[in-house]
N, C-alpha and C positions, 0 to 999 in steps of 0.2 A: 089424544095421543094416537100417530098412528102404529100399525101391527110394529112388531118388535123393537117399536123405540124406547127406549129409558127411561125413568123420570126424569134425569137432570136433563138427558138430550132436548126432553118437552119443553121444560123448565127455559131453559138458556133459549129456544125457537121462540120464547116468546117474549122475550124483555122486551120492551120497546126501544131503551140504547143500545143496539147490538155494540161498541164500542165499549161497554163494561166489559163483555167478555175477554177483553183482546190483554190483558196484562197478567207478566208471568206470574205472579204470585200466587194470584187469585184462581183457585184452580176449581173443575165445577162440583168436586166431593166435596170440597170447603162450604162452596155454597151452599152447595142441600142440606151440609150437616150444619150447617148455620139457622137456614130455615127450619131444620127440624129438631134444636135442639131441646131438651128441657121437655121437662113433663106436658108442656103446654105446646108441643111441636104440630100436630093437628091444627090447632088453630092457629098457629102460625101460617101453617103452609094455605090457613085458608082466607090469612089475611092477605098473604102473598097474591095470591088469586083475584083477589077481592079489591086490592091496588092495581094488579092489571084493566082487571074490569075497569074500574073509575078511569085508568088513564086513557083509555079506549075510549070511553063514554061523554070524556071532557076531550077527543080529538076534534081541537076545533080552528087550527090552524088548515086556513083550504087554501088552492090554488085559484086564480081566478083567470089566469091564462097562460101560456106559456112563451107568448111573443109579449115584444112592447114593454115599456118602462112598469119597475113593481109599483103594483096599486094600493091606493091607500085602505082597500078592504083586505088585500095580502098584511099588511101590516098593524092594521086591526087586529085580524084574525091572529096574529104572533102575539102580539100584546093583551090582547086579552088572557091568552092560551095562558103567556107565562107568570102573568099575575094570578094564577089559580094553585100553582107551585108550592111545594112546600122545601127550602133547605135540607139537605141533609141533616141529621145530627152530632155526626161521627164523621170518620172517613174510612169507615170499617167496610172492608170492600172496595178501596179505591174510589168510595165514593165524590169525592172530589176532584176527581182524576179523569177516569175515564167510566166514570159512575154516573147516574143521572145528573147531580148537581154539578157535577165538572162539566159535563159537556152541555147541558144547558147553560150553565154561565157563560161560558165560550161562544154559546147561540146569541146572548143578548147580546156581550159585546161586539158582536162582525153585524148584527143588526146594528145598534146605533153608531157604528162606525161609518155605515151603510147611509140610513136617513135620518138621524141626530136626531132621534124624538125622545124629549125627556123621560116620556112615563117608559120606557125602554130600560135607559138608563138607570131608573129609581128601582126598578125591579134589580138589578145586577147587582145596586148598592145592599139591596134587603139580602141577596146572595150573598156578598162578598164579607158582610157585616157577621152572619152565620158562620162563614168559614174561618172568621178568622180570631172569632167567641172561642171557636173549639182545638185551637192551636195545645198543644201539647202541654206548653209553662203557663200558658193563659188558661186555660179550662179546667174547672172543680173533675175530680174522682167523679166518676168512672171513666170520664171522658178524655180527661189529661192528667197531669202528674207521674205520667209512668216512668221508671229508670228504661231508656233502651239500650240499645247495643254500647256503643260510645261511654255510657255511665253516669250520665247525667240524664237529666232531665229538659233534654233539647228542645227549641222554638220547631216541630215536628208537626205531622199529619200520619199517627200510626195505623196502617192498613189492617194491623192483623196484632191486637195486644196481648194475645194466648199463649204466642209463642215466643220464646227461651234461646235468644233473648231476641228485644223485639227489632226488627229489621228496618232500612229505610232504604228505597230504591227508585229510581226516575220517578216515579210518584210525585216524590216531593217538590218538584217544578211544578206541577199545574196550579196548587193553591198558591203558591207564590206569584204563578205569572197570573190569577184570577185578579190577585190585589194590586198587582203592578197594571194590569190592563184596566182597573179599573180607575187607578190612579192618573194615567196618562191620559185614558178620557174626559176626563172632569180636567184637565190640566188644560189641554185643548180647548176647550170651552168656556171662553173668559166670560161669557155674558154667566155662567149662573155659579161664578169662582165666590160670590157676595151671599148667594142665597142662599137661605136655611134650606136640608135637607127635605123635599117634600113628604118621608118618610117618617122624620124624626129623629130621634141620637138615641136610642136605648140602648148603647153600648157606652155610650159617652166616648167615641170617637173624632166628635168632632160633630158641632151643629152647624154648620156651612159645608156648603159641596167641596169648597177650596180644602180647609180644614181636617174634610174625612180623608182627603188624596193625600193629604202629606202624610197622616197616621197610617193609612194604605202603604205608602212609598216605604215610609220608615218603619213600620214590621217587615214589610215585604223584604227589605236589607238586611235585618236584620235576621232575618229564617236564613237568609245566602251567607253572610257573615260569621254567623253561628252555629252553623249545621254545614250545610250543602259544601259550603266552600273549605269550611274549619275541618271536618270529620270527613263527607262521605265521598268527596273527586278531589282526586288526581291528578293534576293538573302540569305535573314535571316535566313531562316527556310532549314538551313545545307546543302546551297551551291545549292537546287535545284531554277530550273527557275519558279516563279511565277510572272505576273504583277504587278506593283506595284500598290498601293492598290487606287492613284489619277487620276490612268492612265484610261481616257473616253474609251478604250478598254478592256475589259473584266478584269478591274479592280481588282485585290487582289483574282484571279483565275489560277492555274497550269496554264502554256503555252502549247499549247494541243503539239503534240509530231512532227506532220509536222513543224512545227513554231520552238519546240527546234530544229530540223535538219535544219533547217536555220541560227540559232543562232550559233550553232555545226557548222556549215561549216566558218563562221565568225572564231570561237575561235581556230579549229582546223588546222586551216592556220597561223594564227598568230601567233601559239604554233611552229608551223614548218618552220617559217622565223626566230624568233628568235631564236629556237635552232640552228639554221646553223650559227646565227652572236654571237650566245653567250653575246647578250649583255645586258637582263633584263631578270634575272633569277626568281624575282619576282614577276612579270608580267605575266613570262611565268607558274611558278607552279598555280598561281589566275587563268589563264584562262583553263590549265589542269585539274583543281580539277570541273570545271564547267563540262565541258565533261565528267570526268570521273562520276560525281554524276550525272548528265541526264542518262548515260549508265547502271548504277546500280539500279536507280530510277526504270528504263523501265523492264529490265533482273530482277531484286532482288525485287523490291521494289512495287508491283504490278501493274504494265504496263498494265503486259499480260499474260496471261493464256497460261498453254500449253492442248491441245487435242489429239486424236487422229482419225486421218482421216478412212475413210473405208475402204482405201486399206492397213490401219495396221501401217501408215508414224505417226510420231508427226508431229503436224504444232501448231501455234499459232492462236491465237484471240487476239484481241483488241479493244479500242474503240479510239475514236480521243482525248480524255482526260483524266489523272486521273477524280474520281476513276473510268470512264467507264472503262470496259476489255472484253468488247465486239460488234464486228458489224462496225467495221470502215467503211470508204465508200471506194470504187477502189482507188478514184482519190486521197482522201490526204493520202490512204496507198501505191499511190506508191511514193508519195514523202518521205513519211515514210521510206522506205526501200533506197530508194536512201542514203537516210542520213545515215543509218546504215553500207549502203555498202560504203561509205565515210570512214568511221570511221575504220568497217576492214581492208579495204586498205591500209589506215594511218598506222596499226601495232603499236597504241605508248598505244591502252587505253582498251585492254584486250578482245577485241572482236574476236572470234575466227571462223572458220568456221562452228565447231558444233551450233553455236549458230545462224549462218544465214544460217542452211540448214532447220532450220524448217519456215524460211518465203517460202522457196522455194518450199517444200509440201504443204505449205496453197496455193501458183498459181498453180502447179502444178494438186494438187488432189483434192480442194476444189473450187478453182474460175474458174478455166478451166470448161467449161459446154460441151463444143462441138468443131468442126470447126467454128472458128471464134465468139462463145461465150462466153463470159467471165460475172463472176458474177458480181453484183454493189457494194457489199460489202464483206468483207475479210472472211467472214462465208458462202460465198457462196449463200446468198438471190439475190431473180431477180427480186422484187415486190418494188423495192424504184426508187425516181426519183433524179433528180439535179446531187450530186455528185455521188449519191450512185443509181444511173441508171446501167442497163446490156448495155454492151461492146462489140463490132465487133470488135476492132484494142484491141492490151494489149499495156499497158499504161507505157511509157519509162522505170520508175522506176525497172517494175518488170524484164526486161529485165537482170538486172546485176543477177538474182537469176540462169539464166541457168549454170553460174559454176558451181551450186553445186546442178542441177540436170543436169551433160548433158545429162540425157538419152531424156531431152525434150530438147534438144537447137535449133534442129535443125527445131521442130514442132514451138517453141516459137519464132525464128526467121524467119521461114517463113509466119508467118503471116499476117506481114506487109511490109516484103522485098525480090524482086523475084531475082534470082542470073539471072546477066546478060541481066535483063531486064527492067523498068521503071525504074526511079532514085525513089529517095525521098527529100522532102525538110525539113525534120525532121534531123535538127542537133542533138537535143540533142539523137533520138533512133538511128539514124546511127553511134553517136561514143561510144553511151554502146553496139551498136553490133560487131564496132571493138573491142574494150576494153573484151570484153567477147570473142569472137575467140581469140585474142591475148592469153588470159589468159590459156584456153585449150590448145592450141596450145604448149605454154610453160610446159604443165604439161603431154604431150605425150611422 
């Protein structure tokens, strides 16, 4: 620790997903009084410790260069890393979300999306398989069965089951979009739709690849059908994402824009399993027009402001919620852009790259302060704290924006990854820096 820091401050400087910290919920008194609660809170916090170490110890994901097509010792080094992973339990903390095991599931899937290598894949299934064990109506006490808000006992991922009563908010997109992305991959992949699971079925999901993707597809529906869509959005007021107006979280208020890119990685997975089986065209246009109206909302509809930087680039501003459009903080902008860059990649819902080159000027020309400074919020201010604190490491998210600056990719990626030297134990920044070389690489 250094002189007058905090514990939590120490605490939070050191996870290795910095993206856990980025959701409102989760706040970092929660945290510590979580680590320390109970008679046995000591050895908590020294297991807590004690998990960092190992993750550090097992960083074994390395760079091996930073030009030229990704090598098959980069992707080694990834597959190895993340077959040493353990699942979440819970989702206590977000943990599915923007917790270790959400953003590492998120890691394997843009890997085999990336170079289609099965033991990739077979790791996400052993994720996705965990997440979806521990769904709220599906999981034994303590882990599910709880009444939350709503009154039932909903198809759920509850963050926080302490509290009275218990809550659900953008959260609940990421486990949904983990089963739906994993869905649509194995859906894509006719050669191994025949072959038994290399994993096994210990869920009895399904012992063929094919077979797990539809139990995948059809819980995934049914969390959106039963929850998301039935109880917690809004959906009246022409298709955009609001709370619903009963919901103990922020109630009959826009879904600020990190939260719709959760919601958006749910929808836009399900849009792309179904369109491959052709079998709910219905289904499928409901949950396109959602995407497509968050995208217009944000681009059209005033999201975000455009500027121009000092060095003459356009970049945008924003704020983390309609009608804010301005001053967002680091951390939920770069889940922000994450979600954005989801959605270009996708190619189905009109996002182009003129339109994600001005996120890339706002890191580039506006949050970049220095070597190794980075501003706390997307307007370049360095006087706020929490999320919206200045930055030594750039935060995963913004990583996917060096496509469409490479003139910075190679400063943006070395910042936190030394070629041929320390590993990292950051799944989800090691596969947007594969995913990004890959990408240049293809465009040389």
């Amino acid at each position: 620790m250094t002189t007058g820091e905090s514990l939590s401050d120490f605490i939070f400087r050191l996870l290795p997903t910095e993206d856990l910290r980025s959701y409102n919920p989760i706040s970092r008194s929660w945290l510590l009084a979580s680590i320390m609660r109970g008679p046995f809170g000591t050895y908590a916090l020294g297991a807590f410790f004690g998990g960092l170490l190992f993750t550090g110890a097992n960083a074994q994901m390395k760079v091996s260069s930073f030009d030229g097509p990704v090598t098959e010792e980069e992707l080694k080094s990834f597959n190895d890393y993340v077959a040493t992973l353990k699942p979440a339990t819970d989702n206590k903390g977000n943990q599915w979300a923007q917790g270790h095991s959400g953003e590492q599931t998120k890691a394997m899937g843009l890997v085999y999306q990336m170079a289609e290598q099965q033991e990739t894949l077979d790791q996400m299934l052993r994720f996705c398989d965990a997440a979806l064990s521990e769904r709220n109506d599906l999981a034994k006490a303590p882990v599910g069965q709880h009444k939350i808000w709503t009154g039932g006992i909903d198809p759920v991922w509850p963050n926080n089951v302490t509290e009275k009563p218990i809550q659900t908010g953008g959260e609940q997109g990421d486990p949904v979009g983990h089963l739906a992305s994993c869905a649509y991959l194995i859906l894509k992949t006719d050669k191994i739709h025949n072959q038994k699971v290399t994993t096994g079925n210990p869920h009895k999901y399904g012992a063929t690849y094919l077979e797990r993707a539809k139990t995948y597809l059809k819980e995934a529906d049914f969390s959106m059908s039963n929850h998301i869509l039935k109880s917690l959005l809004d959906l009246s007021n022409g298709s955009k994402m609001y709370f619903a107006k009963d919901s103990p979280y922020m109630g009959g208020k826009p879904v600020p824009w990190n939260q719709q890119m959760m919601f958006n990685y749910a929808f836009m997975n399900l849009c792309s399993a179904h369109r491959i089986l052709n079998d709910n065209p219905k289904l499928l246009a409901e949950y396109s027009t959602i995407i497509t109206t968050s995208m217009d909302w944000f681009f059209h509809g005033g999201g975000v402001q455009t500027k121009k930087s000092k060095k003459g680039n356009t970049v945008y501003d924003r704020g983390y919620t309609v009608p804010k459009t301005s001053g967002e903080d680091s951390n939920h902008g770069a889940l922000d852009v994450a979600g954005f860059y989801r959605t270009y990649i996708d190619g189905h819902y009109g996002i182009t790259a003129d339109q994600m080159k001005p996120f890339a000027n706002m890191f580039v020309d506006v949050m970049t302060l220095g070597d190794k400074k980075y501003a706390g919020t997307v307007d370049g201010r360095t006087d706020g704290k929490g999320h919206a604190k200045p930055t030594k490491n750039i935060r995963s998210g913004y990583l996917f924006l060096a496509e469409f600056r490479p003139d910075a990719y190679k400063s943006m990626m070395s910042a936190d990854f030394v070629v041929g030297g320390k590993g990292t134990g950051s799944a989800d920044g090691f596969s947007r820096f594969l995913w990004v070389k890959n990408q240049l690489a293809e465009t040389k």
